[in-house]
N, C-alpha and C positions, 0 to 999 in steps of 0.2 A: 684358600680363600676364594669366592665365588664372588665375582660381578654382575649386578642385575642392568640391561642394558637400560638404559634412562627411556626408551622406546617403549619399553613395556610396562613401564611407570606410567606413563602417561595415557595408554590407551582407556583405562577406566575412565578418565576425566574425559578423553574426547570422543568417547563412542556415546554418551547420551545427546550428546548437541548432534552426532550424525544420526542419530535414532530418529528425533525429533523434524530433523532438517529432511527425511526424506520420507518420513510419515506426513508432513506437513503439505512437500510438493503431491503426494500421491492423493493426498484428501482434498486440496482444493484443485486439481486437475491443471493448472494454470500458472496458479503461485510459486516461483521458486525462490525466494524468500524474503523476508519482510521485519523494517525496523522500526522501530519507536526515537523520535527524535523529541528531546526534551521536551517529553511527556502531553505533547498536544500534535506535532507532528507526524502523520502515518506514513511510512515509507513499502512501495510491495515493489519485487521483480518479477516481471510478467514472461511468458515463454507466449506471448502474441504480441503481432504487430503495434505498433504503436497507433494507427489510425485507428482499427479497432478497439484496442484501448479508450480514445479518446472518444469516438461516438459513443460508446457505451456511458462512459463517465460521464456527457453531457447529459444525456439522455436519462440518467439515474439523479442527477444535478437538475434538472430542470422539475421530475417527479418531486422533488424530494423540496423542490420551493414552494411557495404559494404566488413569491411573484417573478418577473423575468430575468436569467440570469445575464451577467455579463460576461461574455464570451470573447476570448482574443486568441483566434486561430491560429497566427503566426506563432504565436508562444508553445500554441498548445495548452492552454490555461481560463482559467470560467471560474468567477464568484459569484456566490447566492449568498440568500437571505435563507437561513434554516433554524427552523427554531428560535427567531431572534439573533441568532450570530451571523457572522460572515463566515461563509467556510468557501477556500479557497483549492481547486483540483488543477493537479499540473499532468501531463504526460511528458515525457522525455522517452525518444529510442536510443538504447546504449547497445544494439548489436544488430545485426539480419531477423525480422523476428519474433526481436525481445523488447521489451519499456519499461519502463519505470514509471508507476505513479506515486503521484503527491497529494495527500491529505490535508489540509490544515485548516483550525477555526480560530475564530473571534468572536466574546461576546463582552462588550462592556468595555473592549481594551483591554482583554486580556484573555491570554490564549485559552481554550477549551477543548480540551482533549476528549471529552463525554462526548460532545457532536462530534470532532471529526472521527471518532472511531466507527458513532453509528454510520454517518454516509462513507466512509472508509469501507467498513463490513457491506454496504450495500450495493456499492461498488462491483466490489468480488463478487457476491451473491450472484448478481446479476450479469458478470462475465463467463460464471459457468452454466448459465443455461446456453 
């Protein structure tokens, strides 16, 4: 009787999330990886500073309003007016380097996941040039 290590069971399952996970950092240059937090919150891990991070996000946040955003430096954190909703950017640095930004919208009072993906996505866009 033969034993199949439980090791090699599982490789099939976990080799497509590593496929994905480093197709992902290799295509957005930047991105090392990124959540969805009930379904209106954009969560990304960045491999650059977090200052950088945050100029750019404001900078992409201010484009992306018509009118002026409200910025709170010490947090690291800026809401605008987009589209009618409130969408809210945070930065956090969790290493030498690295950051973490935060997505999140409101429109109506109740969250919207449509906008914050779009200045989510515009975000990135505009970290890889």
């Amino acid at each position: 009787m033969r034993k199949t290590p439980i090791a090699l069971l599982l490789v099939p399952i976990l080799l497509p999330g590593c496929a994905a996970a480093v197709i992902g950092t290799a295509a957005a240059g930047v991105l090392v990886s990124q959540d969805v937090i009930d379904n209106s919150i954009f969560v990304a891990r960045l491999d650059r500073d977090a200052s950088k991070v945050w100029a750019s996000a404001k900078l992409t946040l201010s484009h992306a309003s018509l009118k002026p955003i409200d910025v709170q430096e010490d947090l690291r954190q800026a809401t605008a007016e987009v589209d009618g909703a409130k969408v809210t950017v945070g930065v956090e640095t969790y290493d030498i380097d690295r950051s973490t930004l935060r997505v999140s919208a409101k429109k109506y009072g109740v969250n919207n996941g449509e906008i914050a993906k779009l200045v989510y996505d515009k975000i990135l866009r505009d970290l890889e040039r």
